[in-house]
C-alpha positions as CSV (number, residue, x, y, z in Angstrom):
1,X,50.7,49.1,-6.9
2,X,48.0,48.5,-9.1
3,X,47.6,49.9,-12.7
4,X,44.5,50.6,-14.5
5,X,44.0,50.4,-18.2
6,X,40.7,50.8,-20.3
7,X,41.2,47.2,-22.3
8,X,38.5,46.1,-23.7
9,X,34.8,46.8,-25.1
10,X,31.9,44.5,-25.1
11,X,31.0,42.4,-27.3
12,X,27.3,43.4,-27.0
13,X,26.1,47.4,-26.9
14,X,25.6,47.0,-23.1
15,X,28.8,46.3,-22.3
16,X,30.8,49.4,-22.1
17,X,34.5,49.7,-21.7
18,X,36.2,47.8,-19.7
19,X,38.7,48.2,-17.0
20,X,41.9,46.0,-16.7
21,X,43.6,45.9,-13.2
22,X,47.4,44.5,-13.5
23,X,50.2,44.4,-11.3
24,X,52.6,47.5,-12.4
25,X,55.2,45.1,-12.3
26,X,55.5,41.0,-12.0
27,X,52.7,38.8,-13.2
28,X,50.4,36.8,-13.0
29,X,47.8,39.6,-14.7
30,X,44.3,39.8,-14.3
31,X,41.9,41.5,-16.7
32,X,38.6,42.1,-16.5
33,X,36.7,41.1,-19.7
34,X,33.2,41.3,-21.1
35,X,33.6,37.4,-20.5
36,X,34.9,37.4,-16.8
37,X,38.4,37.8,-15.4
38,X,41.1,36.3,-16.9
39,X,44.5,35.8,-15.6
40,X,47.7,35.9,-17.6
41,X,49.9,33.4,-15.4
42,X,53.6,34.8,-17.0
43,X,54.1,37.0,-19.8
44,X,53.3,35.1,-23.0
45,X,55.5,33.7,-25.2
46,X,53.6,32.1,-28.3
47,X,51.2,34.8,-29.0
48,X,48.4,34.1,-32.1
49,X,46.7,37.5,-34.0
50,X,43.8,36.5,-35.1
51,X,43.2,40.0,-36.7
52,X,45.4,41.1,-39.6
53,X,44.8,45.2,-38.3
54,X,46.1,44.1,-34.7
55,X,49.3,42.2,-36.1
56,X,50.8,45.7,-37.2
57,X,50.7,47.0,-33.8
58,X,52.1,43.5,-32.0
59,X,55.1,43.5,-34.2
60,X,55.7,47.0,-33.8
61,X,55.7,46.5,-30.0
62,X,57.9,43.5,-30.5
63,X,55.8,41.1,-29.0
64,X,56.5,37.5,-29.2
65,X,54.0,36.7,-32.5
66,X,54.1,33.7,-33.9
67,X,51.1,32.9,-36.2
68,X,48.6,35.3,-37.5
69,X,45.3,35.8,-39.3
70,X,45.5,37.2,-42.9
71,X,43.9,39.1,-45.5
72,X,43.5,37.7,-49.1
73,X,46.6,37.6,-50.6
74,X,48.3,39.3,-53.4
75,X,46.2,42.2,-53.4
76,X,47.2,46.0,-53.5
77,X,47.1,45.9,-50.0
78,X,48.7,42.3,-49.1
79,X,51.4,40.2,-50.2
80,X,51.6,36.8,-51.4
81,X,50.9,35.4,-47.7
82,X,47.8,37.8,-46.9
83,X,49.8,40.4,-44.7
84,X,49.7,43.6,-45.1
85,X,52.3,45.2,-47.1
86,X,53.7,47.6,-44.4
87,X,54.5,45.1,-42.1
88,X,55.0,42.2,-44.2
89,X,58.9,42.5,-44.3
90,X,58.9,42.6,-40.3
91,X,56.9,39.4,-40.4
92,X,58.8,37.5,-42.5
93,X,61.8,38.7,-40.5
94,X,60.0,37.3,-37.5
95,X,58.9,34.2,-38.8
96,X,55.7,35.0,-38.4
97,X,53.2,32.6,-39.8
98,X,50.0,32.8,-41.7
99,X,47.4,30.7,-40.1
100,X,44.4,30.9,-42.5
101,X,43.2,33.1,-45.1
102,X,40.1,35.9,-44.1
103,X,38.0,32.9,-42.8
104,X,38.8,32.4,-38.9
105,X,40.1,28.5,-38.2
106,X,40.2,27.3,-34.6
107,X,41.9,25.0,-35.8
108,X,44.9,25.9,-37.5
109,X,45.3,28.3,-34.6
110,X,45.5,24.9,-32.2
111,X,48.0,23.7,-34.6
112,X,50.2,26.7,-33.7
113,X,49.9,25.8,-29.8
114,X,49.6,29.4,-28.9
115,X,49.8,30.5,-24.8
116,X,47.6,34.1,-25.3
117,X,45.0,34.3,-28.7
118,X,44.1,38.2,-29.3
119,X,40.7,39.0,-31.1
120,X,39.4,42.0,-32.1
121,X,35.9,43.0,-31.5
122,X,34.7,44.4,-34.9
123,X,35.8,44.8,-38.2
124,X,36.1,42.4,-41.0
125,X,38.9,40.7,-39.3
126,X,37.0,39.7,-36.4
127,X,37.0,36.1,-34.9
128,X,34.3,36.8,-32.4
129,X,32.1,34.4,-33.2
130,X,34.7,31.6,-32.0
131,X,35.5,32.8,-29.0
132,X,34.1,30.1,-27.3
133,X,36.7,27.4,-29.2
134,X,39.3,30.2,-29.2
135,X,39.4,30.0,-25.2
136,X,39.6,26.4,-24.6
137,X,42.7,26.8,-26.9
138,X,44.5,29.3,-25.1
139,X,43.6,33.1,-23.1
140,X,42.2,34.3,-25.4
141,X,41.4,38.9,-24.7
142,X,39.0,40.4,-27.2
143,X,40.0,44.1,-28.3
144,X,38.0,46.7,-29.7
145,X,40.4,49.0,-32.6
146,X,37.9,51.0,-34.5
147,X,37.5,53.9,-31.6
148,X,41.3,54.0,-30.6
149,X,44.5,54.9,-32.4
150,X,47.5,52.4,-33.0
151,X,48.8,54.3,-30.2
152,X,46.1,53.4,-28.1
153,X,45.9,50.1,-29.1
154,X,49.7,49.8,-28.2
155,X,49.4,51.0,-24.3
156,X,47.0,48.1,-24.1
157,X,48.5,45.5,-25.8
158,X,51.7,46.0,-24.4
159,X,50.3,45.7,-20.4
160,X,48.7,42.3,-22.0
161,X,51.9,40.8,-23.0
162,X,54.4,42.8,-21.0
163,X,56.0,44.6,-24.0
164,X,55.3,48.1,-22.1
165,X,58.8,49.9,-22.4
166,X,58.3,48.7,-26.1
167,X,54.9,50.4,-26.5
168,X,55.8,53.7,-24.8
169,X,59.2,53.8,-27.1
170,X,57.2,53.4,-30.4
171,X,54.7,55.8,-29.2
172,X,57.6,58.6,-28.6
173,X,59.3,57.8,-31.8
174,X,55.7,58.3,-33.4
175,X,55.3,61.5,-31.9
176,X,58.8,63.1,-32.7
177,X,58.3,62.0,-36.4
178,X,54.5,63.7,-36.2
179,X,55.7,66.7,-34.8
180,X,58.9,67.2,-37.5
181,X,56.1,66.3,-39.9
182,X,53.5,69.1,-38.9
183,X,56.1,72.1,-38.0
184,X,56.4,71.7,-42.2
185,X,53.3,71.3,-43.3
186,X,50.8,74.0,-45.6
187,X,47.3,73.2,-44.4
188,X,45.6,73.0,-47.9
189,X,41.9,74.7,-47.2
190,X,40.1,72.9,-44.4
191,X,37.9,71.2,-43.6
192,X,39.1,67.9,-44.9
193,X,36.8,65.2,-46.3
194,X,39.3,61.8,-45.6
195,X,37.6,58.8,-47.0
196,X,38.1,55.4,-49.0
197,X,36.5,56.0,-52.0
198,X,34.3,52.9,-53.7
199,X,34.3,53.2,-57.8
200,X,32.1,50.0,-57.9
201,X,28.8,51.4,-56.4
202,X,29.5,54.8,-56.5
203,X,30.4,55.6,-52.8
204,X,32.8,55.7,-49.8
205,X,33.9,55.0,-46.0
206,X,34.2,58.5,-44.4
207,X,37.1,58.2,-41.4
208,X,35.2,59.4,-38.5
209,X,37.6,61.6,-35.3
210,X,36.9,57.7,-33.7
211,X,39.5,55.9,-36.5
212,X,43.1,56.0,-36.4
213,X,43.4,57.9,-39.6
214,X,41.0,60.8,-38.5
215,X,42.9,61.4,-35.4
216,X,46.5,61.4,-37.1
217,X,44.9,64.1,-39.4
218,X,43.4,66.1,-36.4
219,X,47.0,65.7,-34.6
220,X,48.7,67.2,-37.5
221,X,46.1,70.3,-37.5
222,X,43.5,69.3,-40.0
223,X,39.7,69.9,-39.9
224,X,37.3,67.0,-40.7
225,X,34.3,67.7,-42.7
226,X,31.1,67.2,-41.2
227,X,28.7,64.5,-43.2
228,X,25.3,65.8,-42.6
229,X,22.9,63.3,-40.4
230,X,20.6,63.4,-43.4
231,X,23.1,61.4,-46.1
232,X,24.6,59.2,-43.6
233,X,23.9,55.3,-44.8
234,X,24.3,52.1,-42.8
235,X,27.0,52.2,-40.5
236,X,26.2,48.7,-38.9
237,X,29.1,47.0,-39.4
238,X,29.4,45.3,-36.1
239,X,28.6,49.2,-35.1
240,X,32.2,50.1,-35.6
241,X,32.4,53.7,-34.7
242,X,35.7,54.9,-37.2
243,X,33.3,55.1,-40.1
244,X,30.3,56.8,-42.0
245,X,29.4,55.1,-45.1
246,X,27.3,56.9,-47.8
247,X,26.4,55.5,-50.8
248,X,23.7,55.9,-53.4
249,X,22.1,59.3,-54.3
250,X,23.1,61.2,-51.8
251,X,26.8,59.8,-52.0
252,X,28.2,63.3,-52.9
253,X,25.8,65.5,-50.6
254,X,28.0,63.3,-48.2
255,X,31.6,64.8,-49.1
256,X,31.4,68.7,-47.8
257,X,35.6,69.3,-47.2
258,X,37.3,71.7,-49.1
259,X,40.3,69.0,-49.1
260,X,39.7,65.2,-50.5
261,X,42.2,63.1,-48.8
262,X,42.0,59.3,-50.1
263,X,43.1,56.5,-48.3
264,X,43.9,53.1,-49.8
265,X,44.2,54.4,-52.7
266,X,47.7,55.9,-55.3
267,X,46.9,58.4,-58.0
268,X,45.0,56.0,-60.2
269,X,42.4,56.6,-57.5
270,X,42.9,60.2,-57.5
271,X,42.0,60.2,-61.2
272,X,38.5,58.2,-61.3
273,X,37.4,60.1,-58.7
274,X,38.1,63.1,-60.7
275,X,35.7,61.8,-63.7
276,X,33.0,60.8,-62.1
277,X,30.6,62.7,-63.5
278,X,28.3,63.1,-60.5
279,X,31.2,64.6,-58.2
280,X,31.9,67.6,-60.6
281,X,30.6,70.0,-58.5
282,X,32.1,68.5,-55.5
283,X,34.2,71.8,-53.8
284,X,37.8,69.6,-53.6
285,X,37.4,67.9,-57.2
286,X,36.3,71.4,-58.5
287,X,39.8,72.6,-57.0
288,X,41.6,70.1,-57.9
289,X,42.6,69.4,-54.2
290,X,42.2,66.0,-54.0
291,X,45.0,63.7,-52.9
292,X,46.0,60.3,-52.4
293,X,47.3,59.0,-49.0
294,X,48.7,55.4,-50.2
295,X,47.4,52.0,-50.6
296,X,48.4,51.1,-47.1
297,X,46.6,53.3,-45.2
298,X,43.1,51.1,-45.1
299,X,44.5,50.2,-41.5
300,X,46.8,52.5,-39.7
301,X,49.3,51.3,-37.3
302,X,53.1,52.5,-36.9
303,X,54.1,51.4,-40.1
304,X,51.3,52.9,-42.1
305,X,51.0,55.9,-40.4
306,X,54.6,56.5,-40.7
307,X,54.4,56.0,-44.9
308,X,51.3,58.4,-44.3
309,X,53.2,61.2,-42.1
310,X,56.0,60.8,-45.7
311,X,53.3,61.4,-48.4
312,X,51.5,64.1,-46.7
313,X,55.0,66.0,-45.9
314,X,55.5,65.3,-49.8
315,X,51.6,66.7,-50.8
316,X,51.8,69.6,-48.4
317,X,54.7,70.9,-47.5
C-alpha cells in the first residue's frame, strides 16, 4: 500500500508542493522532488543537518544524526558549538557533531561520509545554493519549514528516515502537554501581536498563522493581530511565508494586538521595548501587557515549544 505525504516545496515559486509516494512499510523509498525522484535504498544511518532549525526536530524524532550545521556560537541563543540551546544537551548526548559554522561547507559534510544530507529550502540556514555538490555527496531531500509546524516538519522527516512511530509519539506527547497547558490558561485581551522585536533599527519580525510559533499560539486559543497591507516591509527573504517584517516609520502602525508577545527575547527585552519612545501609544505597551516568550523560541521545535507551553502557563495562568 502506498502512502502519500506532502514533502517538499520548490525551490523556485513555480514549483508548488510536492508529493512523496513511499512504501507504508519496507524500503527502498521514492520521493518526488523539485529535482526528480530520488530513491532512499534502506533507512539511513549517517544522516547530515545542514540546517540548525531542522536539527531540533531530527533529534527529537531520534533519527540517526551525526553531524550538523550550526549557528554562531556562544550567543543567547547558541552554545559554545553553535547549537541551539534547547537541544544542545540532546546533541552532545548523541554525539552529534558540528560541521561548520553559519557558512554551508560541502566539504566538511564529505568529511562526515553521510548516507542522506537534509536541506532546508529558506531561511538563513539554508544550503540551497549547494545542492548540486551536496548530491554527489549523498541523497540529499530539500525541505521547506517556514509554512509548517515542528509537527509538520516531523510527519515528514520521519517517512524520510523511517523514524515514523518516533514522530507520531513526540507529536502525541506534544499535544497532551498543549492541551494541560491551555485548559489553564487566562487569555490576556486578544488579538495578540507575537513578534521578535529589533532594538537596533527600530523594528521587528511579526510570526505570521504560516510559522510554527503563530500556530502554537492559535492552538492554545489566541488571536493574531492583523498588520495592515499598508505598513508591511520586505518580506523577501527567500519568500519565506512565517513572517512580516516592518521597519522604519511605520514600524509601530505595524503592531495593532492588544497583547505583545516577544519571542527570542527574556525581560531585558520586555523592558526596551517599553522605552522606546515611539511605541508609547502602542495599545499592549500602554497596558503594560507585554511579555516575553524566552530566548529560545527564534526557532520552534519540541524542545522550544515545550519551554514556550512552561512560560506562558507561568504569564497566564
Amino acid at each position: 500500500m502506498l502512502m502519500t505525504v506532502a514533502l517538499l516545496t520548490g525551490c523556485d515559486s513555480s514549483q508548488q508542493v510536492a508529493k512523496a509516494e513511499t512504501q507504508a512499510s519496507g524500503w527502498p523509498r521514492t520521493f518526488d522532488t523539485p529535482k526528480g525522484k530520488l530513491t532512499i535504498k534502506a533507512p539511513p544511518q549517517r544522516i547530515v543537518s545542514t540546517s540548525v532549525t531542522l536539527t531540533g526536530t531530527l533529534l527529537t524524532i531520534n533519527a540517526p544524526l551525526i553531524g550538523t550545521g550550526t549557528g554562531p556560537v556562544n550567543m543567547d541563543i547558541s552554545d559554545d558549538q553553535g547549537f541551539f540551546s534547547q537541544w544542545a544537551a540532546v546533541a552532545k548526548q548523541r554525539k552529534v557533531q558540528a560541521l561548520y559554522h553559519r557558512e554551508p561547507s560541502a566539504e566538511a559534510i564529505a568529511t562526515a561520509n553521510p548516507d542522506l544530507i537534509i536541506v532546508s529550502a529558506t531561511g538563513g540556514d539554508s544550503a540551497l545554493r549547494l545542492y548540486d555538490q551536496l548530491s554527489q555527496i549523498a541523497p540529499t531531500i530539500v525541505v521547506n519549514y517556514d509554512d509548517k509546524s515542528w509537527q509538520d516538519i516531523a510527519v515528514q522527516l520521519g517517512a524520510i528516515t523511517g523514524h515514523e512511530q518516533d514522530a507520531n509519539q513526540a507529536i502525541s506527547d506534544f499535544a497532551a502537554k498543549l492541551l494541560a497547558t491551555k485548559q489553564k490558561l487566562r487569555l490576556p485581551p486578544q488579538p495578540t501581536t507575537a513578534m521578535v522585536y529589533y532594538e537596533d533599527n527600530s523594528g521587528a519580525n511579526v510570526w505570521t498563522a504560516n510559522s510554527g510559533q503563530g500556530r502554537l499560539l492559535l492552538d492554545l486559543g489566541f488571536t493574531l493581530a492583523k498588520v495592515p497591507d499598508s505598513v508591511k516591509g520586505n518580506t523577501s527573504m527567500g519568500l519565506r511565508k512565517d513572517i512580516i517584517q516592518l521597519s522604519g516609520e511605520k514600524f509601530s502602525e505595524g503592531l495593532q494586538g492588544q497583547t505583545m508577545l516577544l519571542f527570542t527575547a527574556d525581560d531585558t527585552i520586555v523592558q526596551k521595548i517599553k522605552s522606546n519612545k515611539f511605541l508609547a501609544q502602542n495599545p499592549a505597551i500602554a497596558a503594560n501587557r507585554v511579555y516575553a516568550m524566552g530566548i529560545d523560541t527564534f526557532r520552534i521545535d519540541y524542545y522550544s515549544a515545550s519551554n514556550m507551553l512552561k512560560r506562558i502557563e507561568q504569564h497566564f495562568q
